[in-house]
Backbone as CSV, one residue per row, in Angstrom:
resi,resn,N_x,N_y,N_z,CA_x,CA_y,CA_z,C_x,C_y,C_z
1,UNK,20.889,21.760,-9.921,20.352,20.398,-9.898,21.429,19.455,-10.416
2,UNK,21.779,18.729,-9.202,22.425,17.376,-10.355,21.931,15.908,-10.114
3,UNK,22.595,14.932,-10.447,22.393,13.477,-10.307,22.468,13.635,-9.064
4,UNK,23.471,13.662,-8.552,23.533,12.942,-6.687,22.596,13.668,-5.999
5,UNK,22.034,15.095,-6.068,21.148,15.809,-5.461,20.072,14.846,-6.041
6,UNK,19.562,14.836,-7.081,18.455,14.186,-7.194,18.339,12.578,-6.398
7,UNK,19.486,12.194,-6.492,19.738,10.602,-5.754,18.982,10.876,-4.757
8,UNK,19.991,11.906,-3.903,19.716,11.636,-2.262,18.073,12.436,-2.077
9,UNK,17.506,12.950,-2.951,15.979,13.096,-2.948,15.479,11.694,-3.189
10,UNK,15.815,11.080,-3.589,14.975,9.783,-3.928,15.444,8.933,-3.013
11,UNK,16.214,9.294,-2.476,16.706,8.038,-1.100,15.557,8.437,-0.028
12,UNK,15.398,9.542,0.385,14.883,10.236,1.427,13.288,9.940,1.028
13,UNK,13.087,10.039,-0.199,11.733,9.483,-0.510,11.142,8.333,0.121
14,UNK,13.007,7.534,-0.388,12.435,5.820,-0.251,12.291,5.541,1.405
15,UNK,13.169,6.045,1.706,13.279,6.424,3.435,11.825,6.452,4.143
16,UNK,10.976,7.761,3.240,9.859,7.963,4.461,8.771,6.732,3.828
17,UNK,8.997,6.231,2.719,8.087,5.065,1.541,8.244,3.827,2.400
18,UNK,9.279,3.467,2.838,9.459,2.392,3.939,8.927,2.288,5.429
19,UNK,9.295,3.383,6.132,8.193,3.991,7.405,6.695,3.481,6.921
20,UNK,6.055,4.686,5.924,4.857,4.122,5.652,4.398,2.459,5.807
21,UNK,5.026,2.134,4.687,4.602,0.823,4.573,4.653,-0.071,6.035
22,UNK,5.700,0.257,6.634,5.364,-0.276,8.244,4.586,-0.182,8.657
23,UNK,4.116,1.488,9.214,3.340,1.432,9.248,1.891,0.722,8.980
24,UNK,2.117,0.429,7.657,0.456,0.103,7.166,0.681,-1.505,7.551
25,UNK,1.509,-2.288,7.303,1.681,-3.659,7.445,1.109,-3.501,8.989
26,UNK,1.453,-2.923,10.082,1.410,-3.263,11.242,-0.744,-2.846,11.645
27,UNK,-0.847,-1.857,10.705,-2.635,-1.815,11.190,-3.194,-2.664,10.354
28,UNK,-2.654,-2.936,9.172,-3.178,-4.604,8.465,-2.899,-5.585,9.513
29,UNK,-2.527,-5.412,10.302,-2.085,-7.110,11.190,-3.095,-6.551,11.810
30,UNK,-3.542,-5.553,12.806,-4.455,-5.349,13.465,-5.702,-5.505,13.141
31,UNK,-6.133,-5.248,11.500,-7.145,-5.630,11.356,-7.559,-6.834,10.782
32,UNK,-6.240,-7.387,10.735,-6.136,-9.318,10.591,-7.514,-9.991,11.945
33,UNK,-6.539,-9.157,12.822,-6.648,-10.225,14.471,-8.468,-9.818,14.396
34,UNK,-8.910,-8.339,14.211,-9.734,-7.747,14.467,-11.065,-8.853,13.831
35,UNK,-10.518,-9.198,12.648,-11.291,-10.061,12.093,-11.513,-11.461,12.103
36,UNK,-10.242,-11.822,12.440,-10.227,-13.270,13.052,-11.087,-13.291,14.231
37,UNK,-11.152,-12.213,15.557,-11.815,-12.453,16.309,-13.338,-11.799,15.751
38,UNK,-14.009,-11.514,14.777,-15.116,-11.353,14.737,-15.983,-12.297,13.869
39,UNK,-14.689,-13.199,13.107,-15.173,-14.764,12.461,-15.289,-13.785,10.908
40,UNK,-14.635,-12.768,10.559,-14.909,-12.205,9.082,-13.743,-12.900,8.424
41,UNK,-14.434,-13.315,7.090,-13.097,-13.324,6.039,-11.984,-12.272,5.715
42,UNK,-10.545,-13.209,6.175,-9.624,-12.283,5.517,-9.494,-11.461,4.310
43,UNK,-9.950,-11.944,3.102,-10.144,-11.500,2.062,-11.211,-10.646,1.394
44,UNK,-10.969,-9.679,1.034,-12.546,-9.063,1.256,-12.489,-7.883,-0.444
45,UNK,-12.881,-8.937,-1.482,-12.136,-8.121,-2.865,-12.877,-6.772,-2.982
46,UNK,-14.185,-6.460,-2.648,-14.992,-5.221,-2.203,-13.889,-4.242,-1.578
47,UNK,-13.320,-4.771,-0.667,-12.408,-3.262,-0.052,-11.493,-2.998,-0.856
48,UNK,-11.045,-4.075,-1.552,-9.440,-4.163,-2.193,-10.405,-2.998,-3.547
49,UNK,-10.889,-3.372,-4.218,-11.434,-2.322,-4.927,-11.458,-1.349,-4.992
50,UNK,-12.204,-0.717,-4.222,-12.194,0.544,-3.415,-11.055,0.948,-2.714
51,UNK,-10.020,0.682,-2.525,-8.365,1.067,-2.582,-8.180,1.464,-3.828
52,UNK,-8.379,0.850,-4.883,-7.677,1.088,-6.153,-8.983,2.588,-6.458
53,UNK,-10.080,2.635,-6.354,-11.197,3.839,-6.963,-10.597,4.615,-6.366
54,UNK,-10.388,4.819,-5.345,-9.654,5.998,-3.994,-8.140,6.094,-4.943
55,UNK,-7.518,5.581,-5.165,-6.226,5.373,-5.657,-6.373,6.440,-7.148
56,UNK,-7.078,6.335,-7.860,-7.617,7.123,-8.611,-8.030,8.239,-8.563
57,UNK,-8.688,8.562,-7.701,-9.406,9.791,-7.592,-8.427,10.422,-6.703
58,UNK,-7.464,10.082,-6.016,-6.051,10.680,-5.574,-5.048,10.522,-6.477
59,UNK,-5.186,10.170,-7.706,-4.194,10.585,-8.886,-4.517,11.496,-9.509
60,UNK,-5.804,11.509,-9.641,-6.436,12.465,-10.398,-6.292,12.648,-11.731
61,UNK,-6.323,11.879,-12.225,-5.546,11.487,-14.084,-4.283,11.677,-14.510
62,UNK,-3.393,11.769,-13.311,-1.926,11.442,-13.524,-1.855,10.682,-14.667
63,UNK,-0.596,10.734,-15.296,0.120,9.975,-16.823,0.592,8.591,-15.919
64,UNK,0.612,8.468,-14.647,0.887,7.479,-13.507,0.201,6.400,-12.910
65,UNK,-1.205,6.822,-12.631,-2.453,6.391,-12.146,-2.049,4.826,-12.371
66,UNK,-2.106,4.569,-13.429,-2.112,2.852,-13.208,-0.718,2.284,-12.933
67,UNK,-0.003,3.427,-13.173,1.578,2.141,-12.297,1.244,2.498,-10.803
68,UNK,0.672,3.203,-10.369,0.223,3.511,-8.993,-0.590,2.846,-8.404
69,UNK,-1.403,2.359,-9.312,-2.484,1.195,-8.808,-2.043,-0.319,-9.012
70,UNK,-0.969,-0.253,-9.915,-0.371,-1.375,-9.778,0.570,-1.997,-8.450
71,UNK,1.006,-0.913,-8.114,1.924,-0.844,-6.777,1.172,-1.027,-5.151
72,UNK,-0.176,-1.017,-6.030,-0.808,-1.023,-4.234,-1.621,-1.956,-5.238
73,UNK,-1.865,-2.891,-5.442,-1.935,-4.111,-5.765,-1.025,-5.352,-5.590
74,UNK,0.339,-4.417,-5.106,1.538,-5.560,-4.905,1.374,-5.634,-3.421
75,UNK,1.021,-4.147,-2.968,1.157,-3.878,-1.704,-0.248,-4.681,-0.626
76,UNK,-0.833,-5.173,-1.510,-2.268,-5.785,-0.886,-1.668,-6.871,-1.052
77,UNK,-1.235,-7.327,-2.458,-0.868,-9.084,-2.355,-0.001,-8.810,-1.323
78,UNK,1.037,-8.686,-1.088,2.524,-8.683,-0.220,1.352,-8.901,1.590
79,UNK,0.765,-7.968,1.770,0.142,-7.645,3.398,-0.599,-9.284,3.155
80,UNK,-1.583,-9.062,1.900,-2.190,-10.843,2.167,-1.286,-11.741,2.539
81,UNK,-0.107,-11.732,2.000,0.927,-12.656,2.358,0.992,-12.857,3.932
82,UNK,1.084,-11.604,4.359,2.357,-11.444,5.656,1.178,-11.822,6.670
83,UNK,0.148,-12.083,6.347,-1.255,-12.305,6.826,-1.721,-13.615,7.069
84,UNK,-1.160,-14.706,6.411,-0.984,-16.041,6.375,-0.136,-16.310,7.131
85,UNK,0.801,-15.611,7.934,2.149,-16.581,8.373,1.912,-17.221,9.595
């Protein structure tokens, strides 16, 4: 094990961490439009919630759990953003 091995594990991390998030930005836009055309509010703090309970119960009492839920709290503000433009 050294530093640069561990680097290029954490590059490759960040690598497939970026995919994702495309991913998800692009079915958040879909369910932007989905809702615009059904007249629902964009904002909906009930679901955003229930991201973070799910977020939890997939940590499973990690020593992590809340910087994890903090991060998909950025990741909801950031999509609300990209959701306005």
């Amino acid at each position: 094990m050294s530093l640069a091995h561990e680097r290029d594990k954490i590059d490759a991390i960040n690598h497939q961490l970026v995919e994702l998030l495309l991913q998800r930005f692009s079915v958040a836009d879909k369910i932007s439009q989905l809702k615009q055309a059904e007249g629902l509010p964009i904002l909906n703090p009930q679901r955003e919630a229930e991201v973070l309970t799910k977020i939890e119960t997939i940590t499973n009492g990690s020593a992590y759990t809340e910087y994890i839920k903090q991060i998909f709290v950025t990741i909801m503000n950031e999509t609300k953003k990209s959701e306005d433009k």
